[in-house]
GULUMFI-450126 format. One line per field, with one value per residue (C-alpha): residue number from 1; residue in one letter; x, y, z. Coordinates in Angstrom, 1 decimal. Example, Ala and Ser with C-alpha at 12.3 -4.5 7.8 and 13.67 -1.06 7.14 Angstrom:
2
migu <- 1;2
selum <- A;S
px <- 12.3;13.7
py <- -4.5;-1.1
pz <- 7.8;7.1
This chain:
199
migu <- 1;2;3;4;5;6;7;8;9;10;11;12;13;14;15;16;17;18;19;20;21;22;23;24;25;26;27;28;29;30;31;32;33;34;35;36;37;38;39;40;41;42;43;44;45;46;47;48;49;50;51;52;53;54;55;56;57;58;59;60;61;62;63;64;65;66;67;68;69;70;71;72;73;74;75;76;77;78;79;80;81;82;83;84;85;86;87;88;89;90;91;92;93;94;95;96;97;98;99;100;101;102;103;104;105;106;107;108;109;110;111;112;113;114;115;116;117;118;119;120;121;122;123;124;125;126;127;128;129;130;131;132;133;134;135;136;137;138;139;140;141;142;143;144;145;146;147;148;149;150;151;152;153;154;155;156;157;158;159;160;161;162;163;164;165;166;167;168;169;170;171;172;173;174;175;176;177;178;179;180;181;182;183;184;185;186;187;188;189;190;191;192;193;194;195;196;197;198;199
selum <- X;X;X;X;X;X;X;X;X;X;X;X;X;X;X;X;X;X;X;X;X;X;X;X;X;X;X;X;X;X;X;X;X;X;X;X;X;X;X;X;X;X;X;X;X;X;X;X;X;X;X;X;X;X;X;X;X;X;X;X;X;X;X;X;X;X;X;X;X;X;X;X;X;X;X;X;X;X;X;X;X;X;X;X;X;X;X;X;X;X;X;X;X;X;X;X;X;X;X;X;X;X;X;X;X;X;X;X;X;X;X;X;X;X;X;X;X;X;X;X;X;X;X;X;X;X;X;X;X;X;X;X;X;X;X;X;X;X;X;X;X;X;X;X;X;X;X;X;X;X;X;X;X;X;X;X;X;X;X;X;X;X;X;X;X;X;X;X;X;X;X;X;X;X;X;X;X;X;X;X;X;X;X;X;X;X;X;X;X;X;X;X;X;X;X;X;X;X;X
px <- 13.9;11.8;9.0;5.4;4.3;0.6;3.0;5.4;7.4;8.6;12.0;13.5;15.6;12.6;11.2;8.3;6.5;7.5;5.6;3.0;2.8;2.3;-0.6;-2.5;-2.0;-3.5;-6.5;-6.9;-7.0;-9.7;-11.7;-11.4;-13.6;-16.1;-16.9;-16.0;-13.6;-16.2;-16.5;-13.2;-12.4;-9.5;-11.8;-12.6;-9.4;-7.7;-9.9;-9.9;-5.6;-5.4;-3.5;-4.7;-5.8;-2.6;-1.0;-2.8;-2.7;1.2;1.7;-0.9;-1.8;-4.5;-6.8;-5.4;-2.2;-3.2;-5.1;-1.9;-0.2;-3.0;-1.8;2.0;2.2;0.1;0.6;3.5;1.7;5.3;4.2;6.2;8.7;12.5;14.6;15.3;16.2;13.1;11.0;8.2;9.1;9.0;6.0;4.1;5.3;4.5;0.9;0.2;1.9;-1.0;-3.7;-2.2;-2.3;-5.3;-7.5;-6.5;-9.8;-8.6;-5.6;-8.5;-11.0;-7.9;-6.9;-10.4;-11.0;-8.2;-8.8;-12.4;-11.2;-8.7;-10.5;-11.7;-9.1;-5.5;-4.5;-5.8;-4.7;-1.0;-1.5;-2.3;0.1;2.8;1.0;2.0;5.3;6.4;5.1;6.4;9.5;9.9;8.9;11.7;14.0;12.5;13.6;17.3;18.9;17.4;18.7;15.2;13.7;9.9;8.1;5.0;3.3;4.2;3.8;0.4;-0.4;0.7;-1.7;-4.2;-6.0;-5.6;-7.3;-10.0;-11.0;-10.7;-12.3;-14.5;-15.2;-15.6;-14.2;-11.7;-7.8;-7.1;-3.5;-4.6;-5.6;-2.5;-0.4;-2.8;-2.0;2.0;1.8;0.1;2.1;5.0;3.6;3.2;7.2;9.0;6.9;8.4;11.0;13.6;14.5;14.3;15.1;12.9;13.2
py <- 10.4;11.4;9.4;11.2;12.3;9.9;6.4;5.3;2.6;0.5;-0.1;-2.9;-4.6;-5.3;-9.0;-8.8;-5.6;-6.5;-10.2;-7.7;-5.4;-8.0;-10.5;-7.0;-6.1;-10.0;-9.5;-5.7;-7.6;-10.4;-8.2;-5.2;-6.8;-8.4;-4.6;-1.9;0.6;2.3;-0.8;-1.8;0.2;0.3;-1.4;-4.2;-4.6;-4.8;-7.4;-9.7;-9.4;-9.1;-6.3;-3.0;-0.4;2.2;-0.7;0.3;4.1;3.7;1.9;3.3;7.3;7.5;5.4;6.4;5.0;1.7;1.6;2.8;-0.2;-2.4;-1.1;-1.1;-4.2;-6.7;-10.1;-11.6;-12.6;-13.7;-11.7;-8.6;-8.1;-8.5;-5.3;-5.9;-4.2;-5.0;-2.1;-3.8;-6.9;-4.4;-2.7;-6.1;-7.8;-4.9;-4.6;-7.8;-7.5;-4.2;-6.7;-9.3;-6.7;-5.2;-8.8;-8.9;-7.9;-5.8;-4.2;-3.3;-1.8;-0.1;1.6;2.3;3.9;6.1;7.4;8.0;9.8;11.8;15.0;15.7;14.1;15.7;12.3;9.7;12.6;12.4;8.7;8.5;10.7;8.2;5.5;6.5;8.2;4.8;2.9;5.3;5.3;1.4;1.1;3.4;0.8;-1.8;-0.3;1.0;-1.6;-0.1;3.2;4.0;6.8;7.6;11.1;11.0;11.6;8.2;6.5;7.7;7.0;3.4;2.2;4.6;2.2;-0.7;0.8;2.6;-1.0;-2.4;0.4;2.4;0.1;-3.1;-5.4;-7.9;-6.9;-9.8;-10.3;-9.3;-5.8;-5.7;-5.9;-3.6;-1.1;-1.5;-1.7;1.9;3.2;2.4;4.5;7.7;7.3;6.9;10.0;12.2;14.6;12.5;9.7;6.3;2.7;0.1;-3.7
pz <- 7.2;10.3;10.7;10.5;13.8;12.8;12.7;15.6;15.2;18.0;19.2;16.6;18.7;21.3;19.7;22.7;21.1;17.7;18.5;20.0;17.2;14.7;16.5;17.1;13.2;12.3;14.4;13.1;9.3;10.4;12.2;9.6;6.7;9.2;11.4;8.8;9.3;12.2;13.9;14.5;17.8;20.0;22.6;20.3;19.1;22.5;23.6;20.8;20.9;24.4;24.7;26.4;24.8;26.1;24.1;20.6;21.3;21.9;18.5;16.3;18.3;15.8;14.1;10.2;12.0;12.0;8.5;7.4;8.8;7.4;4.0;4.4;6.1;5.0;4.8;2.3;-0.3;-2.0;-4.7;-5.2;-7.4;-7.7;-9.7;-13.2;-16.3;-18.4;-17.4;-18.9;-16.7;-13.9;-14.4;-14.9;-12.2;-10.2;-11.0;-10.1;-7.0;-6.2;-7.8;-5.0;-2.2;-2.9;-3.4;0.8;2.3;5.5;3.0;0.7;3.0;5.4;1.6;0.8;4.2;4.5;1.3;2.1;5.5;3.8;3.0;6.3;8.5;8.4;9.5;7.0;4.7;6.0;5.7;1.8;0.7;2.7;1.2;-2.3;-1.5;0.0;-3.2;-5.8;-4.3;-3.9;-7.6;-8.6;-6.4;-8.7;-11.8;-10.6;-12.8;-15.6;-15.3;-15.4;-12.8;-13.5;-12.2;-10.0;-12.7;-14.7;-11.5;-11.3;-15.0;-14.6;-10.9;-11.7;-14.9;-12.5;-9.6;-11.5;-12.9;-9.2;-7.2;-9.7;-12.5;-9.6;-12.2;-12.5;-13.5;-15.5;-17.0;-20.6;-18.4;-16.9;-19.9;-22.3;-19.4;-19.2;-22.9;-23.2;-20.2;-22.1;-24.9;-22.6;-21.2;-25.1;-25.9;-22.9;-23.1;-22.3;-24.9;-22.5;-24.1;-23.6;-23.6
């Protein structure tokens, strides 16, 4: 798949920019909840990583690039999940793992901000709808052994409780939460179209 002209990647095999690539995206995450989304400026940003900024623009041409990044690539929390056949497994595990990813302060305010961004900038726009085409589709992956493939639709049914409580609501998604919300999502899939069996 072509990459998005909004997000380059750099050559792979180069560990140098790769090393590069990664101290700039750990400084981007400590400075990100400390200046705001407006604060954190190429300028700043090359300074505090020591980089120039031709060095940013080359990785990241805009900034919805890098909050993208922020998002995509934040730190290894060890927290997400393995495939499996229990699609309730699944779907648990996995909502913890966005609980995890989203209780990282720069991940939070970089998803908060593109979203924010994304009616009147084409490129934060670009970046949400990779955002969630990248996390559907590695959810799907998660649930390959089950035989199980879920629409956009169910995807959205199933994160969308979780971040209302997060984002909206500004509450805590505790692991009775978690599993009323699998437990209803579940609900929604048995009554589709297509008979499914769950575990």
């Amino acid at each position: 798949m072509k990459q998005p002209l909004h997000r380059r990647q750099p050559a792979p095999g180069n560990p140098r920019v790769q090393r590069t690539r990664n101290r700039v995206l750990a400084v981007a995450r400590e400075l990100l909840p400390q200046v705001g989304p407006s604060g954190l400026t190429y300028a700043l940003l090359a300074e505090r990583a020591d980089v120039t900024r031709q060095t940013l623009y080359r990785h990241w041409p805009t900034r919805a690039a890098l909050l993208f990044d922020l998002v995509l690539e934040g730190p290894d929390l060890g927290t997400y999940p393995q495939p499996g056949n229990d699609v309730r497994d699944v779907a648990t595990a996995w909502l913890k793992s966005l609980r995890a990813g989203v209780s990282v302060p720069a991940v939070r305010t970089a998803a908060l901000a593109v979203t924010a961004q994304a009616d009147h900038d084409p490129d934060s726009a670009r970046a949400l709808v990779r955002i969630s085409e990248d996390r559907y589709t590695g959810f799907n992956q998660l649930l390959e052994p089950s035989g199980i493939q879920i629409s956009d639709d169910e995807f959205t049914l199933l994160y969308g409780p979780v971040l209302a409580r997060l984002f909206l609501d500004r509450g805590q998604v505790t692991d009775t939460f978690i599993d009323a919300v699998v437990t209803q999502w579940l609900t929604t899939l048995q009554h589709a179209d297509t008979p499914r069996d769950f575990q």
